[in-house]
C-alpha positions, 0 to 999 in steps of 0.5 A, spaced: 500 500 500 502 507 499 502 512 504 495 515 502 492 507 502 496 506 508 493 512 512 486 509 509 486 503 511 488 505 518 482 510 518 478 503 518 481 499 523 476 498 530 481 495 534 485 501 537 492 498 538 493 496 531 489 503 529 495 505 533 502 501 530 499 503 522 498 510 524 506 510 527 508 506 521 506 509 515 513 514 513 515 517 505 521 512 506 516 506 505 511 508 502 511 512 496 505 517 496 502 518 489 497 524 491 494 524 484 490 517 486 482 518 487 482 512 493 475 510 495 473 506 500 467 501 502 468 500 509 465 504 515 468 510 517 471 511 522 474 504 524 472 505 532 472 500 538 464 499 540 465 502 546 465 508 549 458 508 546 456 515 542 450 519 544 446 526 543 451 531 545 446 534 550 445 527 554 452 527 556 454 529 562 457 534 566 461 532 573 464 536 578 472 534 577 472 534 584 470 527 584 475 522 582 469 519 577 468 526 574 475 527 574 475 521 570 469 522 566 473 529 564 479 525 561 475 520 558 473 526 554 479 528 552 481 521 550 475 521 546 477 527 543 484 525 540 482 518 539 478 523 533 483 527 531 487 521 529 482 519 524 480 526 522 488 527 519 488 520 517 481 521 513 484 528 510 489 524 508 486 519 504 480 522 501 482 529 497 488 528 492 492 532 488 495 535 494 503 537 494 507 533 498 507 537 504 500 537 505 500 530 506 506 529 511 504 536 515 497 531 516 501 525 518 505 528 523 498 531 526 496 524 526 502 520 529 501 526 535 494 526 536 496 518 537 502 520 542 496 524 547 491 519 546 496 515 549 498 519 555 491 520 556 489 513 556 495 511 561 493 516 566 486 514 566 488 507 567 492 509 572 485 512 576 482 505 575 477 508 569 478 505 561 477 508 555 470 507 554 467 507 560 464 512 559 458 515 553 461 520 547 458 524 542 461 524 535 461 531 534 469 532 531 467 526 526 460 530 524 462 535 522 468 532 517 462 527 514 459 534 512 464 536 508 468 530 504 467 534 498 470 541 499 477 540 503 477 548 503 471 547 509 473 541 512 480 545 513 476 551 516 470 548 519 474 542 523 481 545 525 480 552 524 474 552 528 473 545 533 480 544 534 481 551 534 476 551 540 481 548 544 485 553 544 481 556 548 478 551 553 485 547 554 488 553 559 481 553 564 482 545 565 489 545 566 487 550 571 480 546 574 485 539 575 491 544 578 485 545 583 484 538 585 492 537 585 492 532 579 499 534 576 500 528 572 493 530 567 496 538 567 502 536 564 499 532 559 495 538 558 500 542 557 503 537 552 497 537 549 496 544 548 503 546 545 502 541 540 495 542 538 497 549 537 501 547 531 495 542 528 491 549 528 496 553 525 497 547 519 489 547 518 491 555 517 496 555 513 492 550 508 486 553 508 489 561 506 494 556 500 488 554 498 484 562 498 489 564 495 489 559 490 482 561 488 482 567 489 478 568 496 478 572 502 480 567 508 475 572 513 469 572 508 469 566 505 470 562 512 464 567 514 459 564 509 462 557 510 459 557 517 453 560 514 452 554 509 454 549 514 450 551 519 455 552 525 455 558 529 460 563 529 466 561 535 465 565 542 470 568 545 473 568 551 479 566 546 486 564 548 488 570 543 496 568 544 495 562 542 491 563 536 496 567 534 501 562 535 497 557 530 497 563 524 490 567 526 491 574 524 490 580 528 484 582 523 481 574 523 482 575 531 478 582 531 472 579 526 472 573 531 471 578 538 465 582 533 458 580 536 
């Protein structure tokens, strides 16, 4: 298999520790990429295990991280969260051709990170007596890349530039709730976690500005209309500006953010 194949055939993949050895396998040195390729696929996507069990959004609930089960119940989510954001670069990967080199290995590398913090966060809440998939999900980060398999212009704006970039702004707040209850161990990971999604976000950014520039439009009010089209509310601050700009918002999209 190439490396677009290989990024494919993991995406497929329900037991997680073979997801994980093919995610950390693929490499350029082995497989050769052929970005022209059109791939389809006949399996559901994404690959996942059958627990956690995915459920409407507004049924999950909120537990007070001041209980070790809503501490729990608070790193289950960001488990559930990586383990997406692994399929999410993998689906990218895959699924839009005629791409230069660097858009596939920048997506890669997202892929093998988000693999490295699904891990970290899947040994800790071990180490509480809590397992991934103990607790309910939702499937929102993937609903949204469903939406926009035929346009990678907003699958870049809408999944990284908006959901992951989302958490940007809450990651800090939780570092700062799990600080409280004296879980140092989870706020490192946190840390860890933070400092590499900001890279993620500004990939997505990078990307998504190529392609405006490409064919020629405005990255504030094309992202506008895209929301509009998908039916997704502008984000709402308070906003982690520092990072934001970090990852390669501009003062003027920062700005166009904090307008009500």
């Amino acid at each position: 298999m190439n490396f677009r194949e290989q990024a494919l055939f993991a995406l497929q993949q329900t037991v997680i520790e073979d997801k994980v050895a093919l995610v950390n396998a693929i490499s350029l040195d082995t497989h050769s990429l052929e970005p022209a390729q059109i791939l389809s696929n006949t399996l559901p996507l994404p690959g996942r295990p059958q627990k956690p069990e995915l459920v409407d959004p507004r049924t999950v609930k909120m537990r007070s991280v001041g209980s070790l089960e809503g501490r729990a119940a608070l790193l289950h989510a960001i488990a559930h969260i990586e383990f997406n954001a692994i399929n999410l670069a993998l689906d990218i990967i895959w699924r839009f051709p005629h791409m230069p080199e660097a858009f596939y290995t920048d997506w890669l590398k997202v892929a093998k990170e988000e693999v490295y913090h699904f891990g970290l966060i899947r040994e800790h809440l071990e180490s509480l007596g809590f397992h991934y998939g103990d607790f309910t999900a939702h499937s929102g980060l993937w609903d949204m890349s469903e939406k926009t398999t035929d346009d990678l212009i907003a699958r870049l704006a809408l999944v990284p530039r908006t959901l992951e970039a989302r958490g940007l702004d809450v990651n800090p707040a939780m570092q700062e709730k799990l600080q409280q209850v004296g879980d140092d161990k989870a706020v490192e990971i946190l840390a860890i976690i933070l400092r590499d999604e900001v890279g993620h976000v500004e990939i997505g950014n990078r990307w998504y500005k190529h392609l405006c520039t490409l064919h020629q439009l405005d990255p504030i009010q094309h992202y506008a209309d895209l929301l509009v089209r998908y039916g997704t509310n502008k984000p709402k601050g308070p906003f982690n500006i520092a990072d934001r700009l970090k990852a390669g918002f501009t003062a003027e999209e920062i700005d166009w953010l904090q307008r009500s």
